[in-house]
C-alpha positions in Angstrom: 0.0 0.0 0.0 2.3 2.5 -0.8 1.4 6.4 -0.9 0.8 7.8 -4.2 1.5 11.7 -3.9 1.2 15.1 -1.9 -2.3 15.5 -1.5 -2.8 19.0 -0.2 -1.6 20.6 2.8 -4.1 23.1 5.0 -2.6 26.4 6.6 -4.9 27.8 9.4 -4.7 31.1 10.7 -7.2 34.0 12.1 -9.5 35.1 9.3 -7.2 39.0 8.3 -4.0 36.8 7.6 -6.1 33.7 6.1 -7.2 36.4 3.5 -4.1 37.7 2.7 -2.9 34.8 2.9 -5.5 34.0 0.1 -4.3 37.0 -1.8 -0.5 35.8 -1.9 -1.1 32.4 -3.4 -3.4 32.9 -6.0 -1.9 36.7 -7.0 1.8 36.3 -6.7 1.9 32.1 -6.7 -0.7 31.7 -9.1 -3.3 29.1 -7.8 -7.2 29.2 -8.3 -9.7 29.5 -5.6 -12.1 26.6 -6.5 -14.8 25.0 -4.7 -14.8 23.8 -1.3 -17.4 21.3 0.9 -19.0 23.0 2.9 -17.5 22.8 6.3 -19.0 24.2 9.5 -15.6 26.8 9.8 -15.1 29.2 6.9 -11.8 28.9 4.4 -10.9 28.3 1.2 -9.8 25.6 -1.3 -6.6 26.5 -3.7 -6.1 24.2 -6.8 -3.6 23.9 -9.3 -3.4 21.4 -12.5 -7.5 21.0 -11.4 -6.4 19.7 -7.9 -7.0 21.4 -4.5 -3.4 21.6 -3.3 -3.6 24.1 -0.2 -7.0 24.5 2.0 -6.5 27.8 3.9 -8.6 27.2 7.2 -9.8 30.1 9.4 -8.2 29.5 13.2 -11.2 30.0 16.0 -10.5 33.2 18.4 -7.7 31.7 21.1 -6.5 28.8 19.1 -3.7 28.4 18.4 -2.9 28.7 14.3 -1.2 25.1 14.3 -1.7 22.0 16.0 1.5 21.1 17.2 3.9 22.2 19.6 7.6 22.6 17.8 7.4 23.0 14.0 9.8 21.7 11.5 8.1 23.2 8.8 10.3 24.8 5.8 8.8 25.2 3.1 6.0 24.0 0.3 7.5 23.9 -3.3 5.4 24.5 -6.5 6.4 23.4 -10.0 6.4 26.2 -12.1 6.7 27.5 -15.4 7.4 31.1 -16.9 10.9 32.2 -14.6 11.8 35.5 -15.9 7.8 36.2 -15.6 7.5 35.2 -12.1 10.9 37.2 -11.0 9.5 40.3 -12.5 6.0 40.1 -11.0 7.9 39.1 -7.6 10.0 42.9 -8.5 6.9 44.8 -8.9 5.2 43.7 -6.2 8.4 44.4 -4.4 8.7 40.7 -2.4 12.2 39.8 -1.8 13.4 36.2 -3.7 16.8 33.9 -3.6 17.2 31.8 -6.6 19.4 28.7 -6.4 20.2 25.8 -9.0 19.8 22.3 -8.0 23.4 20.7 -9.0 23.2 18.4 -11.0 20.1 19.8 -13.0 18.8 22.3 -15.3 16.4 23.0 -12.1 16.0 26.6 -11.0 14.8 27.4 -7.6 12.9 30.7 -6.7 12.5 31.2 -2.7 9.9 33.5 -1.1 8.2 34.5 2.1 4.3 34.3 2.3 2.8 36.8 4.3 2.5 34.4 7.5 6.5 33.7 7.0 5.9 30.2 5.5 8.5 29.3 2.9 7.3 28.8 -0.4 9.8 27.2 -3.0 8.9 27.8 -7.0 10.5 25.4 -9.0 11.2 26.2 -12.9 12.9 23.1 -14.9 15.1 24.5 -16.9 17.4 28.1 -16.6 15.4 29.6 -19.1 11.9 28.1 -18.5 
């Protein structure tokens, strides 16, 4: 029974930053807000390629915005397409990047801050992609 993929992963904070948080990934990352089940608590569903890759998840008054103690969260990566695109809109919006190269690879790496300080990698395959 092995596992197949990444399904989605959920960010939860109180409902200001959840909706800039909205703002960031589908204006500056790119992804769709799609539909969602209706849930008793209020958020939103983010797709890419059709899927629903990040659920944004509004945290209740007093709780705390993740569920455990220590993180060793990093950073989500997104394969991406369109570099020299993505580093000017990044420019203009004035949001602060690194690029790296995976060695080895034609893979370029874009790194950037979401506006809750989560990592977010966007991958490119090739140098001039």
């Amino acid at each position: 029974m092995p596992t197949l993929g990444l399904n989605h992963y959920n960010l939860r904070a109180p409902r200001l930053l959840m909706e800039e948080l909205r703002s960031f990934y589908c204006d500056v990352v790119g992804l769709i807000h799609g539909a969602r089940p209706p849930f008793g608590s209020f958020g939103y569903w983010l797709y890419a390629g059709g899927q629903p890759i990040l659920h944004l998840s509004e945290a209740r008054p007093g709780e705390p915005p993740g569920t455990g103690a220590v993180s060793t969260f990093d950073h989500a990566a997104f394969s991406c397409c369109g570099r020299t695109d993505f580093e000017r809109k990044l420019t203009g919006l004035g949001i602060a990047f690194t690029t790296a190269r995976v060695p080895g690879t034609t893979q370029v790496q874009l790194f950037i801050r979401d506006p809750a300080g989560n990592g977010v990698e966007l991958n490119f395959a090739t140098e001039d992609a």
